[in-house]
C-alpha positions as CSV (number, residue, x, y, z in Angstrom):
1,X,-82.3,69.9,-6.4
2,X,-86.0,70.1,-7.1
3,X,-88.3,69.5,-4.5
4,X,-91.5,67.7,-5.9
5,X,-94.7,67.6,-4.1
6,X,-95.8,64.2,-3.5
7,X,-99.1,65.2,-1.1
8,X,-100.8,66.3,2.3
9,X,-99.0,64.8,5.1
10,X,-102.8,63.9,6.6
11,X,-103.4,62.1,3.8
12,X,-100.5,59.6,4.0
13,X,-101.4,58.2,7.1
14,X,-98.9,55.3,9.6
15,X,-97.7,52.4,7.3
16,X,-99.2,53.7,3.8
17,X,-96.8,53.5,0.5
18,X,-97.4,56.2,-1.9
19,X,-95.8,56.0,-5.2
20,X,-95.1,58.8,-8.0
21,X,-93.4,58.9,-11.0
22,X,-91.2,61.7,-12.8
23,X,-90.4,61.7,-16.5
24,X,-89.2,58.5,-17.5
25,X,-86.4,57.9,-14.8
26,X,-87.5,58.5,-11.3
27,X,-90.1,56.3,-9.9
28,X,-90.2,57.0,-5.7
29,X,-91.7,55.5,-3.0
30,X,-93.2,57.6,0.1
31,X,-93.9,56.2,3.1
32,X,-95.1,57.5,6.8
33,X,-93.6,55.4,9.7
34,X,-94.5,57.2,13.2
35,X,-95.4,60.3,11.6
36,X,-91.6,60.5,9.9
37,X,-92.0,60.2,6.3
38,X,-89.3,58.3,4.0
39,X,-88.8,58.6,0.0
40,X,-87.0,55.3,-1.4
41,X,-86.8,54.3,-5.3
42,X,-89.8,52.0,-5.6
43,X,-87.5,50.1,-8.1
44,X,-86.4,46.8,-6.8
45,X,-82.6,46.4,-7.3
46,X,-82.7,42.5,-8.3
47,X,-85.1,42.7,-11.1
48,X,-86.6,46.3,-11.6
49,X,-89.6,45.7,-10.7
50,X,-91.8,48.5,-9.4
51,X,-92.0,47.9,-5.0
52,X,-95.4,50.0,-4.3
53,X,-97.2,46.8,-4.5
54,X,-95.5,45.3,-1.7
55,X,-96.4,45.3,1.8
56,X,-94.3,47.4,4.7
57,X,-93.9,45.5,7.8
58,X,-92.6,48.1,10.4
59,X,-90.1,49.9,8.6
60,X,-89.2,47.3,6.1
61,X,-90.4,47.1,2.6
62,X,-91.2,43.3,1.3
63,X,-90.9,43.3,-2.6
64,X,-94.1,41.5,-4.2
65,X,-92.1,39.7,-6.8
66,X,-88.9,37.7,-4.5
67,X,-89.2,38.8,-1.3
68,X,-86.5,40.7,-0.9
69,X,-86.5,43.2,2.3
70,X,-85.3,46.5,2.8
71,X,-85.3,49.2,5.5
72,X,-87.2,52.0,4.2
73,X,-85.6,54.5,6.5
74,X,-82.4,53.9,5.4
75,X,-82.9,52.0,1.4
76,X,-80.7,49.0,2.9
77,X,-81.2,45.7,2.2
78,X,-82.3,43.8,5.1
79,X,-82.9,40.0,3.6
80,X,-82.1,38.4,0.6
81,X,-80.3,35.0,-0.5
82,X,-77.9,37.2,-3.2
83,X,-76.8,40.6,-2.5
84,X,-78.5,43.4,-3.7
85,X,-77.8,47.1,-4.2
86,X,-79.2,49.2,-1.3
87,X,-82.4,51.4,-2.5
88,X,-81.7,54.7,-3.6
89,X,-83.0,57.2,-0.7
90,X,-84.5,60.7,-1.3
91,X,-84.6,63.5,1.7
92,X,-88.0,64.2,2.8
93,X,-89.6,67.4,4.1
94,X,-92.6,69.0,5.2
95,X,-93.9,72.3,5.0
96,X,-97.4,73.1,6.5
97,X,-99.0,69.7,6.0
98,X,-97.4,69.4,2.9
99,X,-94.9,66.7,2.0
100,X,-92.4,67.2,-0.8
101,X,-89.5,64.8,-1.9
102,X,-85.5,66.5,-3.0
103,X,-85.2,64.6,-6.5
């Protein structure tokens, strides 16, 4: 695995989405919830549509296009009238202030 810097933990502060993309396939969402950071695909699973332009409410992740919620914590589905694939999820670490995403 390669672990891809994604930015200063002081500059991703509570409840902020931070997006990056890698080559042509990974597109990954970053978030800080309490200080514990959380790397989901910011692809939504109904459409494909990119997620970073939603809005977080607590620890779930309200796509801008249909509404559909997931836990960010955990890429899970929490509402949605269909069933949709969970969110790919991405382990998270930090070194000295740094955060960096295993992709």
């Amino acid at each position: 695995m390669t672990k891809l810097f994604v930015g200063k933990a002081s500059d991703i502060p509570h409840g902020k989405i931070v997006h990056m993309t890698i080559g042509k396939k990974k597109d990954i969402l970053v978030v800080n919830i309490g200080g514990n950071y959380h790397a989901v695909s910011n692809l939504c699973s109904h459409e494909g549509l990119r997620l970073h332009e939603g809005r977080l409410t607590g620890k779930e992740l309200v796509c801008p296009w249909h509404g559909a919620k997931w836990d960010v914590t955990t890429g899970k589905l929490v509402l949605f009238p269909e069933k949709l694939k969970s969110l790919r999820s991405f382990k998270v670490s930090i070194e000295n202030d740094s955060v960096y995403v295993e992709g």
